[in-house]
C-alpha positions as CSV (number, residue, x, y, z in Angstrom):
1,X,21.4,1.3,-22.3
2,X,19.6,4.7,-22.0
3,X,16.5,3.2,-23.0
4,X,17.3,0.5,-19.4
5,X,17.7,3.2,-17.8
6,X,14.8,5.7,-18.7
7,X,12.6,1.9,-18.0
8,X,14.0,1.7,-14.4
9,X,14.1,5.1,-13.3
10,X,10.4,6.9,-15.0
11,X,9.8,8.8,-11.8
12,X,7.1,10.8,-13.3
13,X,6.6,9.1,-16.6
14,X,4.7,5.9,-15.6
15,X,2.6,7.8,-12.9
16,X,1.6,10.0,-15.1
17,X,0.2,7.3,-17.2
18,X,-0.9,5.2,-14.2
19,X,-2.8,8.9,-13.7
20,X,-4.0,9.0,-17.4
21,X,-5.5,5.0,-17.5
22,X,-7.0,5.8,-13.7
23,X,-9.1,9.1,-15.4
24,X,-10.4,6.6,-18.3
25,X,-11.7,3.8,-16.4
26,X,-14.9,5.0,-15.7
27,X,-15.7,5.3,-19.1
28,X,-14.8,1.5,-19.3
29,X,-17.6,0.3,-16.8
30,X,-20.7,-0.9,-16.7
31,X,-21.9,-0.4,-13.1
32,X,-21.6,1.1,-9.8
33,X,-19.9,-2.6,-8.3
34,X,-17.1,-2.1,-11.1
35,X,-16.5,1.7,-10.2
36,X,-16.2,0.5,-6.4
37,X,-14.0,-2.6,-7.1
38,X,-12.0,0.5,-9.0
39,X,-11.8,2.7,-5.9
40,X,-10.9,0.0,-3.7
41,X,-7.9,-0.4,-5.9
42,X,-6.8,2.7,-5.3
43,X,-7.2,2.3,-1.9
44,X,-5.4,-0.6,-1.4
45,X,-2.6,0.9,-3.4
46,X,-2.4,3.9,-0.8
47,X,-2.2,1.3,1.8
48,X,0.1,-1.1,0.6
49,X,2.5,1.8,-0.3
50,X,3.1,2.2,2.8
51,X,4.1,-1.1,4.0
52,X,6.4,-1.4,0.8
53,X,8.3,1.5,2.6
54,X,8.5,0.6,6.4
55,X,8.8,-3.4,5.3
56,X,10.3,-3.4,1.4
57,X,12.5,-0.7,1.6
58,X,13.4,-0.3,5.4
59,X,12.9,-4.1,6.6
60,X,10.9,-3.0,9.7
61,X,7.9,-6.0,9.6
62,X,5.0,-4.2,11.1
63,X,1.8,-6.5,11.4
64,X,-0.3,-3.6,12.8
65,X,-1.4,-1.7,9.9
66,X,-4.6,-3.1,10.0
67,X,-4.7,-0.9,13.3
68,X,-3.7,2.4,11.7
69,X,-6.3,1.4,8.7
70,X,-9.0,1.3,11.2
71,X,-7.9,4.1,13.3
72,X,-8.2,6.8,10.6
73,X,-11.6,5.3,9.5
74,X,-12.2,5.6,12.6
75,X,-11.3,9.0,13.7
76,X,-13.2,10.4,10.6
77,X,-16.6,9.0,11.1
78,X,-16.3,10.3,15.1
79,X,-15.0,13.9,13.6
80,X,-17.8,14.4,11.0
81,X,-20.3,13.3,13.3
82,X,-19.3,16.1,16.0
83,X,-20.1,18.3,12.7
84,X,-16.3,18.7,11.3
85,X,-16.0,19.7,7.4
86,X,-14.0,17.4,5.3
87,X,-11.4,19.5,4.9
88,X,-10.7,19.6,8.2
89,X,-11.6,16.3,9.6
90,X,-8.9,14.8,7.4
91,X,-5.8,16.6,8.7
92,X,-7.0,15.8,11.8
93,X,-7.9,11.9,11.4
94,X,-3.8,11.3,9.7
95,X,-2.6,13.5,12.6
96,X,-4.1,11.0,15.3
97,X,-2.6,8.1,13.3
98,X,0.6,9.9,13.5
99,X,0.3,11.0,17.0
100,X,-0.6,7.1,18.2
101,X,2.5,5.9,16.6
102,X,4.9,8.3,17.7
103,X,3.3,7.2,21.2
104,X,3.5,3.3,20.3
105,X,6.9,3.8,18.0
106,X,9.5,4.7,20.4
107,X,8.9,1.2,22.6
108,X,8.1,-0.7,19.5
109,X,11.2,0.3,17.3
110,X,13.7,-1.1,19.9
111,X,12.3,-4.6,18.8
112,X,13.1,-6.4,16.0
113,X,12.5,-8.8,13.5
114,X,9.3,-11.2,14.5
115,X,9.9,-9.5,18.3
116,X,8.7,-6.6,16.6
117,X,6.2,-8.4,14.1
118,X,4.6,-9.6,17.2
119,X,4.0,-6.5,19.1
120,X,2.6,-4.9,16.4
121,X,0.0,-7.3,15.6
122,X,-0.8,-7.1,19.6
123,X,-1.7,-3.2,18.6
124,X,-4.2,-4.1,16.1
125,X,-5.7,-6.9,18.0
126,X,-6.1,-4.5,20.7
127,X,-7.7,-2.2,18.7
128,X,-9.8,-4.2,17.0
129,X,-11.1,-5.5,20.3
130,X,-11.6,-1.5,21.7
131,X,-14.0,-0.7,18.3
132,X,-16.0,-3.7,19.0
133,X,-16.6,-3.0,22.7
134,X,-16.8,0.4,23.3
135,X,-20.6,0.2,22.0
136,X,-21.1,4.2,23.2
137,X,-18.4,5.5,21.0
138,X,-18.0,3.2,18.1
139,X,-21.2,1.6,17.5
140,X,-20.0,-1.5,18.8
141,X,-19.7,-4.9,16.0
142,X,-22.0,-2.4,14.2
143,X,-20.1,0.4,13.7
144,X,-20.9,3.6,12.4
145,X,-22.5,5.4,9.5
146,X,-19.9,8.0,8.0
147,X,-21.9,11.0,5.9
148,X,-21.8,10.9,1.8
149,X,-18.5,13.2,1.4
150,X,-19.3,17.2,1.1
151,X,-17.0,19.5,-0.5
152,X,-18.4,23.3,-0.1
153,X,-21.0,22.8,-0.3
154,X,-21.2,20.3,-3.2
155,X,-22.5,16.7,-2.6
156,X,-19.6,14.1,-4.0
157,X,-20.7,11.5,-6.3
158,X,-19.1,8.3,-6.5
159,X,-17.4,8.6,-9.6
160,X,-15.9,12.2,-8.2
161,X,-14.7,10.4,-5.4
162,X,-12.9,7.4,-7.6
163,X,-11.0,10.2,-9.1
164,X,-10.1,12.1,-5.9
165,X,-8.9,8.5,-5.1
166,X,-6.8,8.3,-8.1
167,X,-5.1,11.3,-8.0
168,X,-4.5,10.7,-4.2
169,X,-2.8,7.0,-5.3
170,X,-0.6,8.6,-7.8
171,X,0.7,11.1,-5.8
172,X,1.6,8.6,-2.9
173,X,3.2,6.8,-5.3
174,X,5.2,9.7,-6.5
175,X,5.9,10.5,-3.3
176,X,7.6,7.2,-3.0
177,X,9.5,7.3,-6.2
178,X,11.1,10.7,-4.4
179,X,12.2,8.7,-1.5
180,X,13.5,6.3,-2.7
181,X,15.8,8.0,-5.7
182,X,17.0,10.5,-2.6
183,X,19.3,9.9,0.0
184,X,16.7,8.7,2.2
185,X,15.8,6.0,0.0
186,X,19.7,5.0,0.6
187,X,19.3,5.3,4.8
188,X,16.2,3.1,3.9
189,X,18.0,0.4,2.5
190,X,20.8,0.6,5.0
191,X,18.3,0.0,7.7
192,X,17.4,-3.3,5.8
193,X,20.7,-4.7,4.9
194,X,22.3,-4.0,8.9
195,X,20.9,-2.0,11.6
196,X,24.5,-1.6,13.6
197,X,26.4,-1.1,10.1
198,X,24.2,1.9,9.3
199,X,24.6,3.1,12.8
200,X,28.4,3.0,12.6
201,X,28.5,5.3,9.3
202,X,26.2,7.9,11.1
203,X,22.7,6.9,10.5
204,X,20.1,7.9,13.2
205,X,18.6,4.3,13.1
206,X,15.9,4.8,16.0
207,X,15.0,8.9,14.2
208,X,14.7,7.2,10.7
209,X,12.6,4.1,11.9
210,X,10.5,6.4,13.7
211,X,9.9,8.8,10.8
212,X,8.8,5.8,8.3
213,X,6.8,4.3,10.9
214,X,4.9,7.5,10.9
215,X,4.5,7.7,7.6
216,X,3.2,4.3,6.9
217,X,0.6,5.0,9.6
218,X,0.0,8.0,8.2
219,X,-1.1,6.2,4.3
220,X,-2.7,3.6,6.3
221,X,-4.9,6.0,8.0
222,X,-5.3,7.6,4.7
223,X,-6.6,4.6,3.1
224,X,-8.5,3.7,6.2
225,X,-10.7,7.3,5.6
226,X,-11.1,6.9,1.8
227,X,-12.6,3.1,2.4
228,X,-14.7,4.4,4.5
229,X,-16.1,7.0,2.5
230,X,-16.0,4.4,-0.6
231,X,-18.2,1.7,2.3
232,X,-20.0,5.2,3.6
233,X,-19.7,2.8,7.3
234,X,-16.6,2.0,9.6
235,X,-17.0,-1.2,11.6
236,X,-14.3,-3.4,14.1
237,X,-13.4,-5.2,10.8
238,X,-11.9,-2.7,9.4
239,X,-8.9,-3.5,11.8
240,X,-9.0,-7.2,11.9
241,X,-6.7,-10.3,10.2
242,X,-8.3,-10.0,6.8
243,X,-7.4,-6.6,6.4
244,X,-3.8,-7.6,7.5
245,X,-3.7,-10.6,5.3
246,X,-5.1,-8.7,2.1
247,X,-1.9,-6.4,2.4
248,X,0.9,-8.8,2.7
249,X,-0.9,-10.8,-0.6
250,X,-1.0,-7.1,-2.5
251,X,2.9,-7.0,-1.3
252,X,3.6,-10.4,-2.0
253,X,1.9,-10.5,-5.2
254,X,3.0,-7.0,-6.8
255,X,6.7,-7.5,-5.3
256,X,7.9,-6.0,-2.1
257,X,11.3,-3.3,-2.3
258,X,9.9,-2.5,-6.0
259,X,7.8,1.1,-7.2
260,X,4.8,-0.3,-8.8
261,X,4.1,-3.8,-6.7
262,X,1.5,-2.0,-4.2
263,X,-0.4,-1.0,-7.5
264,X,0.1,-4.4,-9.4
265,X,-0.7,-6.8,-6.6
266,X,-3.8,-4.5,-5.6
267,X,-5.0,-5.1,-8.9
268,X,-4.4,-8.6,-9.2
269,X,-5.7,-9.5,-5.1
270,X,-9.3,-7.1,-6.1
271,X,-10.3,-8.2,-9.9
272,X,-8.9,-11.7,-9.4
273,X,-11.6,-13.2,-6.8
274,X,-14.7,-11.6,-9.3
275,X,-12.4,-13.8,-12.2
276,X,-13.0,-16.8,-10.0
277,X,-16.7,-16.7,-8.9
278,X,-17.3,-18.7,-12.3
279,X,-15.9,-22.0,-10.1
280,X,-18.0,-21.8,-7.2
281,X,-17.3,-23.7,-4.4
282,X,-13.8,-24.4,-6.0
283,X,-13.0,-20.5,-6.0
284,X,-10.9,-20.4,-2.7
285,X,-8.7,-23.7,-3.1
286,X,-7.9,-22.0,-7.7
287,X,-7.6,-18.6,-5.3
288,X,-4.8,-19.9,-2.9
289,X,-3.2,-22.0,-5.4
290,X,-2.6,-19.2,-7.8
291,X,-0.9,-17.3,-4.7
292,X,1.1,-20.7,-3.8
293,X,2.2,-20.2,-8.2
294,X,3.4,-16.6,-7.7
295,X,5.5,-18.0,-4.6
296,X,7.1,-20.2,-6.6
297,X,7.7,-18.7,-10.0
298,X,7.7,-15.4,-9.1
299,X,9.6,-14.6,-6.1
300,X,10.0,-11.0,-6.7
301,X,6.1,-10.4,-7.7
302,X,4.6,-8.5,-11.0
303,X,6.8,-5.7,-11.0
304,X,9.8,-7.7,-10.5
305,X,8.9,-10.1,-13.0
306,X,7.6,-7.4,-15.6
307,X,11.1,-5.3,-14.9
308,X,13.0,-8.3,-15.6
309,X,11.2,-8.8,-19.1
310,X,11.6,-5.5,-19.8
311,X,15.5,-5.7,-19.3
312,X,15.7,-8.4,-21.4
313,X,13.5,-7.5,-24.8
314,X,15.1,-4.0,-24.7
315,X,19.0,-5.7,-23.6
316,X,21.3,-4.5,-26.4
317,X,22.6,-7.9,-28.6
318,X,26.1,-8.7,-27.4
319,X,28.6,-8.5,-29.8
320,X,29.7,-11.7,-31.5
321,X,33.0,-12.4,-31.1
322,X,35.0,-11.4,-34.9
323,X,35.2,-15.2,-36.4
324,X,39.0,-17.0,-36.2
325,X,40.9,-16.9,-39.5
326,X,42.2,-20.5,-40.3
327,X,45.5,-20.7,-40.6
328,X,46.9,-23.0,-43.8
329,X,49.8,-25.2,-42.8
């Protein structure tokens, strides 16, 4: 049972591996498309983490994130251009993601449900619209060349920034194993299971919804600003219905409410597409139909699926029952 346990609960264990495997894979490849596909992994990861939180764990559907994505790429491409270091154009770009939705939170988070699912898809629309028409400030459909990535001085190489990536995506994954094994990962789940019960044992619903809003805008940002270092461009599409699509798959795929799904499903929705360029014209229908598969069978994604195996190779034998002496007459 210890051995269950230590499975379910490896806060820092299976990070530090994910952390270990992340640091060897560029060893492992061949080219500079493979180390990308790699970092956009990562990316998605950071993304998708945060959507696992407001959705998975707190049951607010947001279908804006796409917006946030965009606005941090965004917001870092106009800050370097005025001639802001990394270092400091960073802090600022998640800080204007965090500042919109505080703005955009406190009407939003009184809706619910697909009310709410609705308006925040209207944000992202809306934003993707502003990027492709305000041509003075964001280059229009074109968009905008963001600078390689300078660190002091020191010119970042691709491979460098894979493993700024990596270490980035483990610790947001940490920081969601801390979460959720604390209290807050409790309030979290109350907010999912009933709103007005949580409410009624003392839970600031509206404070708490607010507060992982944020932060999902925050990683979304995040992501947003290492894609577009990874693309070295930021366009409108950053913030349209792909993007929004390509994180409910990851969610779907890896398993929303679960640790790991944002890392499984991003690696299964990036490598899986190159797997099925060998069909051709037939790679979208295999592509969907292999989604339409995970629906069916697997309900609760990877990880689900993966923890469930694991509970049952490692699941102590039940003790037989002692055998019935027969009685002679």
């Amino acid at each position: 049972m210890n051995r269950i346990h230590a499975l379910g609960t490896g806060i820092w264990q299976i990070p530090l591996l994910i952390l270990l495997a992340g640091l060897v894979v560029p060893h492992l490849l061949s080219s500079g498309f493979h180390l990308r596909l790699a970092s956009i992994v990562c990316i998605y990861t950071i993304l998708c983490v945060g959507f696992n939180l407001l959705y998975g764990y707190a049951g607010q559907i947001s279908m804006g994130q796409q917006g946030f994505f965009a606005l941090g790429a965004y917001a870092y491409a106009l800050l370097t251009q005025a001639g802001w270091p990394f270092y400091a154009a960073l802090p600022a770009s998640l800080l204007v993601c965090a500042g919109v939705t505080l703005v955009i939170g406190v009407p939003l988070l009184r809706l619910r449900s697909h009310y709410l699912a609705m308006a925040s898809l209207c944000f992202g629309l809306i934003f993707a619209g502003v990027a492709s028409r305000w041509i003075d400030v964001t280059g229009g459909t074109a968009g905008m060349m963001v600078p390689s990535l300078k660190v002091a001085g020191h010119l970042v190489s691709r491979t460098e920034l894979y493993y700024g990536l990596v270490v980035i995506a483990v610790a947001v994954l940490l920081l969601q194993n801390f979460i959720v094994g604390t209290h807050l990962g409790r309030v979290l789940y109350s907010l999912r299971g009933d709103e007005t019960a949580a409410e009624s044992l003392g839970v600031n619903v509206t404070a708490y919804k607010l507060r992982v809003f944020v932060l999902s805008s925050v990683l979304a940002g995040l992501a947003g600003v290492g894609f577009a270092l990874v693309s070295r461009q930021v366009n409108p599409s950053f913030g349209e219905f792909p993007i929004l699509v390509t994180i409910l798959t990851v969610s779907v795929v890896g398993g929303l409410g679960t640790r790991y799904g944002a890392l499984l499903g991003a690696i299964v929705v990036v490598l899986a597409p190159q797997g099925l360029t060998a069909f051709g014209d037939l790679e979208t229908l295999l592509y969907g139909v292999c989604l339409l598969l995970f629906l069916l069978f697997m309900p609760h994604g990877l990880s689900g699926f993966l923890r469930a195996l694991c509970l049952r190779l490692f699941r102590p034998a039940a003790a037989k029952p002692a055998p019935r002496l027969k009685v002679s007459p």
